[in-house]
C-alpha positions in Angstrom: -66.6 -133.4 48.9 -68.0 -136.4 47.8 -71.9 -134.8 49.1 -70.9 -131.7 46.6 -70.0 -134.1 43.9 -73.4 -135.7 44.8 -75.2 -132.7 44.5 -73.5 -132.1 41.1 -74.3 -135.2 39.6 -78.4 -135.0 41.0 -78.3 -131.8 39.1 -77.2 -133.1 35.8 -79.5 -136.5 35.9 -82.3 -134.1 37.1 -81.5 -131.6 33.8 -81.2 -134.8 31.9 -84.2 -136.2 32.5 -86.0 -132.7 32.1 -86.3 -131.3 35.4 -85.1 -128.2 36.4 -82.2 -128.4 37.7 -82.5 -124.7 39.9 -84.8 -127.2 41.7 -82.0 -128.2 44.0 -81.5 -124.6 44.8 -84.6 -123.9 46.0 -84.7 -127.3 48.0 -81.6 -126.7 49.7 -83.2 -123.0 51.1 -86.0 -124.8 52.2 -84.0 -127.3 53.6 -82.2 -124.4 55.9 -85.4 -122.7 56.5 -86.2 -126.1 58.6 -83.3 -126.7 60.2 -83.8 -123.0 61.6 -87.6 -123.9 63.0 -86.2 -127.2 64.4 -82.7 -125.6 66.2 -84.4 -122.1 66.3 -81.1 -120.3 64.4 -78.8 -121.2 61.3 -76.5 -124.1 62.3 -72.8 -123.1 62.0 -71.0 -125.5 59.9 -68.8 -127.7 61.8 -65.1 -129.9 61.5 -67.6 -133.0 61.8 -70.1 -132.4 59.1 -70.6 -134.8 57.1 -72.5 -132.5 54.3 -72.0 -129.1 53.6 -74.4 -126.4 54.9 -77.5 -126.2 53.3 -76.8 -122.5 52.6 -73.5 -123.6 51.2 -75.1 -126.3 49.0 -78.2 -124.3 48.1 -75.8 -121.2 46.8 -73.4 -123.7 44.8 -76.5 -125.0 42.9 -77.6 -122.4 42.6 -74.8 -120.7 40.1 -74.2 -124.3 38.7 -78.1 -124.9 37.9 -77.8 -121.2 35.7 -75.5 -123.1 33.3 -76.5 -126.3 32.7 -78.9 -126.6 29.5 -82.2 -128.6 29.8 -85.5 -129.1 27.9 -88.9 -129.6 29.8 -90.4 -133.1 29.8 -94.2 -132.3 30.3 -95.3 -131.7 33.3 -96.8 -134.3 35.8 -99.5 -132.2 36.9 -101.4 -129.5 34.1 -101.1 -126.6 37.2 -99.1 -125.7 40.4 -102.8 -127.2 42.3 -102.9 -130.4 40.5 -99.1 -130.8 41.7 -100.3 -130.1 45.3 -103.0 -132.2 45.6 -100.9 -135.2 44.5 -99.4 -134.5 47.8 -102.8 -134.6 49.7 -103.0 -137.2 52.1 -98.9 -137.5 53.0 -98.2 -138.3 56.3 -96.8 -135.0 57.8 -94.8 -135.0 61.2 -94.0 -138.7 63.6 -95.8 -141.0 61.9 -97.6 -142.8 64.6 -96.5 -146.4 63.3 -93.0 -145.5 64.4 -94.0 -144.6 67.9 -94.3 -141.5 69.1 -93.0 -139.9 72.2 -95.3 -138.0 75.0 -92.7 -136.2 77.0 -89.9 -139.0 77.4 -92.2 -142.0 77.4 -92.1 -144.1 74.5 -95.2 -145.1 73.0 -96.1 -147.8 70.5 -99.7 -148.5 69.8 -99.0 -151.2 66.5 -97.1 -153.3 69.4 -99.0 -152.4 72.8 -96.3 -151.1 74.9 -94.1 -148.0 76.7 -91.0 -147.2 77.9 -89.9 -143.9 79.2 -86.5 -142.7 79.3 -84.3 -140.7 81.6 -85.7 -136.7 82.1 -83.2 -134.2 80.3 -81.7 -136.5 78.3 -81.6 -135.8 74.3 -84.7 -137.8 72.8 -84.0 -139.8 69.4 -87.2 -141.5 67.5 -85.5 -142.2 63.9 -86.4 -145.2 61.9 -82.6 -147.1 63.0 -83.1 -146.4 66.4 -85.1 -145.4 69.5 -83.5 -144.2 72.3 -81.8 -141.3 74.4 -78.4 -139.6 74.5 -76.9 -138.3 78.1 -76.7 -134.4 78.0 -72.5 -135.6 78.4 -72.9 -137.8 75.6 -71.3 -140.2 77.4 -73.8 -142.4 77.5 -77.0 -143.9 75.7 -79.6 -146.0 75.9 -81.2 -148.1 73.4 -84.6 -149.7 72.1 -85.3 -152.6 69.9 -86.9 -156.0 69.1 -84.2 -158.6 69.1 -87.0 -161.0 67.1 -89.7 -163.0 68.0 -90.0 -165.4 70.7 -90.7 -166.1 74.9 -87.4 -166.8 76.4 -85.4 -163.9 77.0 -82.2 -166.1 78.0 -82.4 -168.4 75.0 -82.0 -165.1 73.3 -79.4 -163.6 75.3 -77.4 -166.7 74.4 -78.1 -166.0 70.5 -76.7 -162.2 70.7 -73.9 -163.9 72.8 -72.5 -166.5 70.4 -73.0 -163.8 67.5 -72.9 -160.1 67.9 -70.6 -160.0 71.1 -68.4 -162.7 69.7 -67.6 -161.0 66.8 -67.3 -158.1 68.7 -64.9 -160.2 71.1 -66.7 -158.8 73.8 -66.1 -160.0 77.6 -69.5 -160.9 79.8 -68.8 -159.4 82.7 -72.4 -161.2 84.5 -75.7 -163.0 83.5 -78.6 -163.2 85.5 -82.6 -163.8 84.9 -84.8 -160.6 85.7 -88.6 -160.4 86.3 -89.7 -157.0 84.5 -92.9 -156.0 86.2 -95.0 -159.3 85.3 -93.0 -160.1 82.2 -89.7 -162.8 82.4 -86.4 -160.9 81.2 -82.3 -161.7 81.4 -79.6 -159.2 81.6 -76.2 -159.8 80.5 -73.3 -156.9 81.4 -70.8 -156.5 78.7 -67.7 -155.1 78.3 -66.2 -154.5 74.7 -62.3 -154.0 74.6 -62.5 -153.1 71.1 -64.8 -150.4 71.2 -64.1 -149.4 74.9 -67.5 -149.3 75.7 -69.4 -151.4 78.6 -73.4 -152.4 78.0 -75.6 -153.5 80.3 -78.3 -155.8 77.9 -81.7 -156.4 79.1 -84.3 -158.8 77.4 -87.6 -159.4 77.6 -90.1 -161.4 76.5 -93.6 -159.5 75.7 -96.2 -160.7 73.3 -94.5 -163.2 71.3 -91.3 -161.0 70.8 -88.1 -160.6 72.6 -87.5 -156.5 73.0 -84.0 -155.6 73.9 -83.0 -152.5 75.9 -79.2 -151.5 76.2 -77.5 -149.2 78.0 -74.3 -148.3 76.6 -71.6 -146.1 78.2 -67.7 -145.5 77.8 -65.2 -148.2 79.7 -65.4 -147.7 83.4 -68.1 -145.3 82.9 -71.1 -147.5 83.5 -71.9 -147.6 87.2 -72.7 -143.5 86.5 -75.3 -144.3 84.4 -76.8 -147.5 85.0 -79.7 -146.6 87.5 -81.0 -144.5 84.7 -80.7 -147.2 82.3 -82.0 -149.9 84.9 -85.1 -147.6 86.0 -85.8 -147.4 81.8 -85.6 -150.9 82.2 -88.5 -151.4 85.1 -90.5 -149.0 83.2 -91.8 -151.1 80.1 -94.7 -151.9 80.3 -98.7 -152.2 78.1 -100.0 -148.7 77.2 -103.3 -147.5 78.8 -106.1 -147.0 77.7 -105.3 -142.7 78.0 -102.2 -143.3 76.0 -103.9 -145.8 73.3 -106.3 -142.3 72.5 -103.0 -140.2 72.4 -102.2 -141.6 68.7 -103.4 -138.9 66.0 -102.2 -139.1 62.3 -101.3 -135.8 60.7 -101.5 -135.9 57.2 -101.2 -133.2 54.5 -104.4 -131.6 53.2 -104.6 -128.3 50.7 -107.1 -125.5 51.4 -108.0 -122.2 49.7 -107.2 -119.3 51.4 -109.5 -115.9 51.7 -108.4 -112.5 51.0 -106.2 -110.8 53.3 -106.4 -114.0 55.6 -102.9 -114.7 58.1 -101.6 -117.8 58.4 -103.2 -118.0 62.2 -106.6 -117.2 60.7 -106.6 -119.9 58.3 -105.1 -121.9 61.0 -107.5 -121.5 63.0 -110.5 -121.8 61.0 -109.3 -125.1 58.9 -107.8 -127.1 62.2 -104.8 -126.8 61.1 -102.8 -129.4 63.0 -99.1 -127.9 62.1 -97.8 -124.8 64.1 -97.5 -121.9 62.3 -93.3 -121.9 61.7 -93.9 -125.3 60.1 -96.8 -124.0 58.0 -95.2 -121.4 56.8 -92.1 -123.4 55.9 -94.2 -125.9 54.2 -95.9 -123.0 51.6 -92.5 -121.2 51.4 -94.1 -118.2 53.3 -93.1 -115.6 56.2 -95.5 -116.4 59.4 -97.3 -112.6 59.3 -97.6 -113.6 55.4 -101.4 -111.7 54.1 -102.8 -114.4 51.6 -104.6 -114.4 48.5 -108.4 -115.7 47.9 -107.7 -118.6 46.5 -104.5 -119.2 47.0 -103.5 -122.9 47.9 -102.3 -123.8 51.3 -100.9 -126.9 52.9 -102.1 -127.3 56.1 -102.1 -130.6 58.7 -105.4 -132.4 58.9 -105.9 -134.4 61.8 -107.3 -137.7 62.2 -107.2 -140.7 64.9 -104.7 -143.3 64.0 -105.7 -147.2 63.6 -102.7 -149.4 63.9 -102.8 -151.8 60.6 -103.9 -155.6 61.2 -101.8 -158.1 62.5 -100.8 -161.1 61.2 -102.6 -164.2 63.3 -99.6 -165.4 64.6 -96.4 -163.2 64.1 -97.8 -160.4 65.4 -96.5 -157.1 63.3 -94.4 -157.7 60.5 -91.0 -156.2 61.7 -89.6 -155.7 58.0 -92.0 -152.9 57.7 -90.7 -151.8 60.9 -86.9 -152.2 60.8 -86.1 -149.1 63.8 -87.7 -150.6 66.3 
């Protein structure tokens, strides 16, 4: 309720400050149209939603846009192009600086390394967390960078007089590690509170302390902790094969010619997006016959450069708060 009252109140600012409001509306389809390319059908709505459907919302808006009054502000662009091509250049897809994953390795080019993750579990590469679910969902593991220093059991001790304390967690054992060439501690933890166990690993790579933790329900552990111990042994530099795997996507408008498909134009302008995702982009059915002229976002490749470091700290990890 309090995502419908949200919607209702973006509607009204968004009238008031002379936009069309109907423009929630027609987000909220588009909105559904992607969530059918990603899961491949129209998610059911669930006991554990935290927002409404999108064909909920986007039907709601749409009878409440009809009846609220609103008066144009001019327009930031003088035609529907101009509007586009303000969009030309947006980064379109995983943007490389977050990592990307090829198959269920991890890789990070910005900060040199990999990590690959158990086969058939459920991938996650959002900006709070990289990681990957058990198909039970009884069990995850976890990637970060605890902060910046070389002495994985100086930072063990930190997370222990902080995090677990407040957690009131119970250390179950402590012990140094040697990951492949690079010096690491482990810690197992149980949490009472939370009825969770976690097996912590640290290690010290490049200047940084990277944490790995594999988290499972109490008593549940020992079922998953070769998984989480083998993700463990697995971090390591990229190669030079993976350093060349890094591409940037980013949005680009072309013309279309008449009676051209969405597979012709794909193929002729490199277009680096499938075709369900181009046509959800341009609001358009995939067998779709264009127009000349008409406008067309597409994804134009390029090979991505990771931005300079800083001398000494390495990457700025407030720019970078995920990983």
């Amino acid at each position: 309720n309090q995502e419908r009252d949200a919607d209702r109140g973006g509607q009204i600012l968004a009238a008031k400050a002379g936009w069309n409001p109907m423009g929630m509306a027609t987000f909220m389809q588009d909105l559904g149209a992607m969530d059918r390319l990603t899961m491949g059908w129209s998610r059911l709505p669930s006991f554990f939603d935290s927002h409404p459907s999108s064909p909920e919302r986007a039907a709601t808006n749409f009878n409440r846009g009809e009846s609220i009054q609103w008066v144009a502000r001019p327009p930031i662009a003088p035609t529907h192009l101009d509007f586009l091509e303000k969009m030309s250049g947006l980064t379109v897809g995983e943007d490389p600086k977050e990592g990307i994953f090829e198959k269920t390795r991890f890789l990070h080019l910005d900060m040199d390394f990999s990590l690959r993750f158990p086969d058939g579990w459920r991938l996650i590469n959002q900006r709070e967390v990289v990681g990957a679910m058990a198909p039970d969902f009884k069990a995850f593991i976890a990637l970060r960078v605890e902060g910046p220093g070389d002495d994985p059991q100086a930072m063990a001790q930190k997370v222990i007089e902080t995090e677990l304390l407040q957690m009131r967690a119970k250390i179950k054992s402590e012990m140094p590690v040697q990951i492949g060439e690079y010096p690491g501690y482990r810690i197992e933890v149980h949490v009472p509170v939370a009825r969770t166990a976690v097996s912590m690993t640290f290690i010290a790579y490049h200047d940084y302390i990277f944490r790995i933790d594999t988290v499972a329900q109490s008593g549940q552990l020992n079922r998953y902790i070769g998984r989480g111990r083998a993700t463990v042994r697995s971090f390591r530099p990229l190669t030079a094969k993976e350093k060349k795997e890094f591409e940037l996507v980013e949005l680009e408008i072309v013309e279309a010619r008449n009676g051209e498909t969405l597979a012709q134009l794909s193929a002729r302008t490199d277009n680096k997006l499938d075709l369900g995702m181009t046509a959800v982009l341009n609001d358009l059915f995939i067998d779709a016959q264009l127009e000349s002229g008409q406008p067309v976002k597409i994804g134009k490749g390029r090979p991505y450069v990771p931005e300079e470091e800083e001398p000494e700290s390495g990457k700025n990890l407030e720019e970078n708060p995920k990983t």
